[in-house]
C-alpha positions in Angstrom: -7.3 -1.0 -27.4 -9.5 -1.8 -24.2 -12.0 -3.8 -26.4 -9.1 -6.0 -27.9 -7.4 -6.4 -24.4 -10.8 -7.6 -23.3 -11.6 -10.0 -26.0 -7.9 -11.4 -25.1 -8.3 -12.0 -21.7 -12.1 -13.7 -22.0 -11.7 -17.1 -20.0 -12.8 -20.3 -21.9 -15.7 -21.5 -20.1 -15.9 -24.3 -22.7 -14.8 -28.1 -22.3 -11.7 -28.3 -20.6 -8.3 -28.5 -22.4 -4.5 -29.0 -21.2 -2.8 -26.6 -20.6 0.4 -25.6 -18.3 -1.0 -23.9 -15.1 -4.7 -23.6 -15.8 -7.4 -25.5 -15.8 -11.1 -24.9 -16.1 -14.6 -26.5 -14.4 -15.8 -30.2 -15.7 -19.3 -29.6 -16.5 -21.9 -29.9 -14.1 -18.4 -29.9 -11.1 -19.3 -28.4 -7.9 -16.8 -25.9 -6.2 -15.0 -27.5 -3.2 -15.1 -26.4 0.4 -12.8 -23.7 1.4 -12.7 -20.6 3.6 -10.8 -17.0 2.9 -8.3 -18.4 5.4 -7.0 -20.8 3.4 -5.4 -17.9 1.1 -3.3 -16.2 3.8 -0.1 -16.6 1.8 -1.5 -14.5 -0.5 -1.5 -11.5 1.6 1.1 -8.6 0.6 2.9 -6.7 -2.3 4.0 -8.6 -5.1 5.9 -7.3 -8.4 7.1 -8.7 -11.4 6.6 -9.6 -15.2 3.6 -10.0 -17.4 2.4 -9.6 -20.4 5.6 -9.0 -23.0 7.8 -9.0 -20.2 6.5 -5.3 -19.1 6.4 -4.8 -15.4 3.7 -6.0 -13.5 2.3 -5.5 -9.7 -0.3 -7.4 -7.9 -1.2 -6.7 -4.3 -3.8 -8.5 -1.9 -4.6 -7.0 1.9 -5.4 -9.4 4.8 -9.4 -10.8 5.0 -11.6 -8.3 5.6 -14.6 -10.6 7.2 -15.0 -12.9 4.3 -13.3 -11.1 1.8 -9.9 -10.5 0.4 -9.6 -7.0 -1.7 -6.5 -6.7 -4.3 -5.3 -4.5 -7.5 -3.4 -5.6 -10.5 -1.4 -3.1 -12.3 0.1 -3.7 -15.9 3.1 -1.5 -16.8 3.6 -0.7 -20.3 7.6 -0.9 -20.8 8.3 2.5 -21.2 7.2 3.1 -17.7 2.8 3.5 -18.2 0.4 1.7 -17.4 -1.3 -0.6 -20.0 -4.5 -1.5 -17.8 -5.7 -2.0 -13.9 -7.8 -4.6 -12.1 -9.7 -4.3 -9.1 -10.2 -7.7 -7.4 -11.9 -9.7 -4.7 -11.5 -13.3 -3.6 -14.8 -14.1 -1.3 -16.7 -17.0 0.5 -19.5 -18.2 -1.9 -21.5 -21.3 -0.9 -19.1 -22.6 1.1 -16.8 -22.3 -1.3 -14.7 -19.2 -2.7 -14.8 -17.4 -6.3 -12.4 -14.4 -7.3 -14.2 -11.4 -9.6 -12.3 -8.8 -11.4 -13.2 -5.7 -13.4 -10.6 -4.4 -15.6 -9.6 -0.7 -16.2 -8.0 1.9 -18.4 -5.6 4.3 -17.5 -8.2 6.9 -17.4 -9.9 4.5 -14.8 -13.1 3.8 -17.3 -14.1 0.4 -17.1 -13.9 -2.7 -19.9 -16.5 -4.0 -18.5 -20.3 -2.7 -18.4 -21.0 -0.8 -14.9 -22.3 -3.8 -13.5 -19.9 -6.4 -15.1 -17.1 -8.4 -13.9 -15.2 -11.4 -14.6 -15.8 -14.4 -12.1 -13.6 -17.2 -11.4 -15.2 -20.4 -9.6 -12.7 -22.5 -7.7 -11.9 -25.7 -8.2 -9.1 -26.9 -6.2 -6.9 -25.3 -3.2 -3.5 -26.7 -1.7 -1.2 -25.5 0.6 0.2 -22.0 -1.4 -2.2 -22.5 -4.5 -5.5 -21.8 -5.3 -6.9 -23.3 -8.9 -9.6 -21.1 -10.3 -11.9 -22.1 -13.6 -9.3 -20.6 -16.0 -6.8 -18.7 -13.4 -4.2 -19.8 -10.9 -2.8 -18.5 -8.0 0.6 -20.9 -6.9 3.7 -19.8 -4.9 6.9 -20.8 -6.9 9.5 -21.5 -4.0 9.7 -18.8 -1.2 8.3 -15.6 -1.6 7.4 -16.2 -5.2 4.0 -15.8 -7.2 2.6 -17.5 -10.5 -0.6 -16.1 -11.4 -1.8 -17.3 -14.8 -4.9 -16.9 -16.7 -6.7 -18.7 -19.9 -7.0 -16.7 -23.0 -10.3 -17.2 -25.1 -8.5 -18.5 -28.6 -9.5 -20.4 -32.2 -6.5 -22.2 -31.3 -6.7 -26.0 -30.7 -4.5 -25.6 -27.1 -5.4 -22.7 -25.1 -3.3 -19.8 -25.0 -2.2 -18.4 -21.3 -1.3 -14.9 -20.2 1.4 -15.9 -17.3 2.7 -13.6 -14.6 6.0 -14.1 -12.2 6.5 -12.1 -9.1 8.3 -11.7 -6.0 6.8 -10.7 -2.7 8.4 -7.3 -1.5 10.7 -6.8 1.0 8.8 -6.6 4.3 8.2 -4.4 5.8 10.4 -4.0 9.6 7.5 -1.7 11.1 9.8 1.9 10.8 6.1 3.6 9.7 5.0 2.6 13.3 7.8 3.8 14.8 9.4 8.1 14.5 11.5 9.8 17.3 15.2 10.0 18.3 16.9 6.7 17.8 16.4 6.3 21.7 12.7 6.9 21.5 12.2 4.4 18.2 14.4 1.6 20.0 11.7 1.9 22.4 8.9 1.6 20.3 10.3 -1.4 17.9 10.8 -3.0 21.3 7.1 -2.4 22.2 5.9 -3.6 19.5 8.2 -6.8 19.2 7.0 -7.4 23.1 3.6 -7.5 22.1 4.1 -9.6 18.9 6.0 -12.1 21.1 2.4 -12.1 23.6 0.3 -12.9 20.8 2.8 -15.9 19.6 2.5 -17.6 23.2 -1.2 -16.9 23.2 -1.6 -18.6 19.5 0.9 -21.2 20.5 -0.7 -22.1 23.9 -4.1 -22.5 21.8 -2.6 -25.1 19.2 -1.5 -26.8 22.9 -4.6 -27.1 24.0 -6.5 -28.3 20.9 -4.0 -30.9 20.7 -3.8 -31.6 25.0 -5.0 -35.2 24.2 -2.1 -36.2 21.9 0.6 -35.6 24.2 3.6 -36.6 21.0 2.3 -34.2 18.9 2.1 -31.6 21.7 5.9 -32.1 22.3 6.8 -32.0 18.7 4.9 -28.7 18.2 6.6 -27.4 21.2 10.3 -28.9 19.8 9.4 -27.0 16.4 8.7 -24.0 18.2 12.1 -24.3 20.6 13.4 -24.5 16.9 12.5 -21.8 15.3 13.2 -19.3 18.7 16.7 -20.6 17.9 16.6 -19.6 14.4 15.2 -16.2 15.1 18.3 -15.6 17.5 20.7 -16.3 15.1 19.0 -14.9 12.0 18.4 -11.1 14.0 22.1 -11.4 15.4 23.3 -11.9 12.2 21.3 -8.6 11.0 22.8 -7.1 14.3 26.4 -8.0 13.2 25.8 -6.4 9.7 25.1 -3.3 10.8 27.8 -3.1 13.5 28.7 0.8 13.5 25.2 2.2 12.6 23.0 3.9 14.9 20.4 2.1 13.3 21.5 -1.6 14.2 19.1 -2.1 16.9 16.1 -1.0 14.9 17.7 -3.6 12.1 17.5 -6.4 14.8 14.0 -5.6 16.2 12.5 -5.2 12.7 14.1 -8.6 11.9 12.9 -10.2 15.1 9.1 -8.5 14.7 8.9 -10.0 11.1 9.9 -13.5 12.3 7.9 -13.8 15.0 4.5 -12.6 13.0 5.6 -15.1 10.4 6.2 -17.6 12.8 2.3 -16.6 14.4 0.8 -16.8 10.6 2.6 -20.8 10.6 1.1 -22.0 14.4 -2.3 -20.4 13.2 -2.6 -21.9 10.1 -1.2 -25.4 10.6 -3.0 -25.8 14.2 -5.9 -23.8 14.9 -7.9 -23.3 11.2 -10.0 -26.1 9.7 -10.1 -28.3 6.4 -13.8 -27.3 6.4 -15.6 -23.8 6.8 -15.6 -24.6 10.0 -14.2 -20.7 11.4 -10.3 -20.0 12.7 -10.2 -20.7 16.7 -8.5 -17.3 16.6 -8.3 -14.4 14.5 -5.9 -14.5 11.2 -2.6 -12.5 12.6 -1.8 -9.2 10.7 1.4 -7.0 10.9 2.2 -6.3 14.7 1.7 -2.7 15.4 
């Protein structure tokens, strides 16, 4: 089964063809700047459908230097799984490539020991990356397309196409144990100090922008903006739990998760570069 599956999921590396989401390297092309950075939305859990409709699972952690690390699981649809990937998306020449090795359930390899898999890039946008032969595309709001090229006779290439939808997030209860006093207390630290890091992160995008005073005031109106919708969103969350012990914790969680995402927006519309040229300030994780 392993050596079918493999001979399946070969990527054309011929003359490109049309097809629906993928699309593969012109001869002779060069890859096109880009920086790990530039694939922030990809971070998290993700879960869905692949191949027959089976479920599927894809998860990618935040960059590790210059390196994003993520895992592929294929369900079988009685519950199994069908085969694993281990994956990494990393700078390459200035530009980025993704390799994978595929794996049983037994966890022996497809591939030979020192094999792999390697997708060159050829295009990024905001929320998609185009590899030679895969893509990686949100699909509105918290929703993933990842499809891949199948090596086929056929005279249109054949995909392998996967939907998912980013998992709830997480409202930072694993940072927090206690009494219900005690974790008020610590989701209240911890929203503090995500709210610090905002300012900080927003006062940088002021300053790299002090010379254009309009577009200073519209980043601060966009910001006045969204403080408003946090507000309202977190009371809202608040309101829905009226009664439970656990309302405050709701609110905190809600307000932590905005605020980070909020950080991720200001420090990846005003303080990364088109080029390689490094992030003025670190790519924000989780607050803790």
């Amino acid at each position: 089964m392993a050596k079918a599956w493999m001979a399946a999921l070969a990527v054309v590396a011929a003359a490109p063809l049309a097809a629906q989401e993928t699309r593969v390297a012109e001869p002779g092309s060069t890859p096109p700047p880009a920086s790990i950075h530039d694939l922030w939305w990809l971070d998290g859990l993700w879960q869905g459908t692949g191949i027959e409709g089976a479920p599927a699972t894809e998860s990618w952690l935040p960059p590790t230097g210059t390196t994003m690390v993520g895992t592929f699981i294929q369900q079988t649809a009685e519950g199994g799984i069908l085969f694993s990937e281990h994956m990494q998306i990393m700078e390459e020449g200035g530009s980025l490539v993704l390799k994978l090795k595929h794996f049983n359930p037994d966890l022996t390899g497809w591939e030979d020991k020192d094999g792999m898999l390697t997708f060159r890039l050829l295009g990024a946008e905001f929320c998609a990356a185009y590899f030679s032969g895969l893509t990686l595309r949100c699909d509105g709001p918290d929703k993933l397309v990842v499809a891949v090229r199948m090596k086929s006779d056929a005279p249109e290439p054949k995909e392998l196409l996967f939907r998912f939808d980013r998992a709830e997030r997480s409202r930072g209860f694993s940072n927090c144990d206690g009494t219900t006093l005690e974790m008020n207390e610590c989701m209240a630290a911890i929203r503090e100090r995500a709210s610090e890091r905002k300012a900080r992160y927003l006062a940088a995008a002021v300053a790299r922008n002090a010379d254009r005073p309009d577009l200073v005031a519209l980043i601060r109106k966009s910001d006045a903006a969204f403080e408003a919708y946090r507000e309202a969103e977190c009371e809202a969350v608040y309101t829905d739990y009226e009664g439970g012990t656990i309302r405050t914790i709701q609110a905190l969680g809600c307000e932590i998760a905005l605020i980070d995402e909020r950080t991720r927006t200001i420090w990846q519309t005003w303080l990364t570069y088109m080029d390689t040229t490094p992030p003025e300030l670190p790519a924000p994780g989780r607050s803790r």
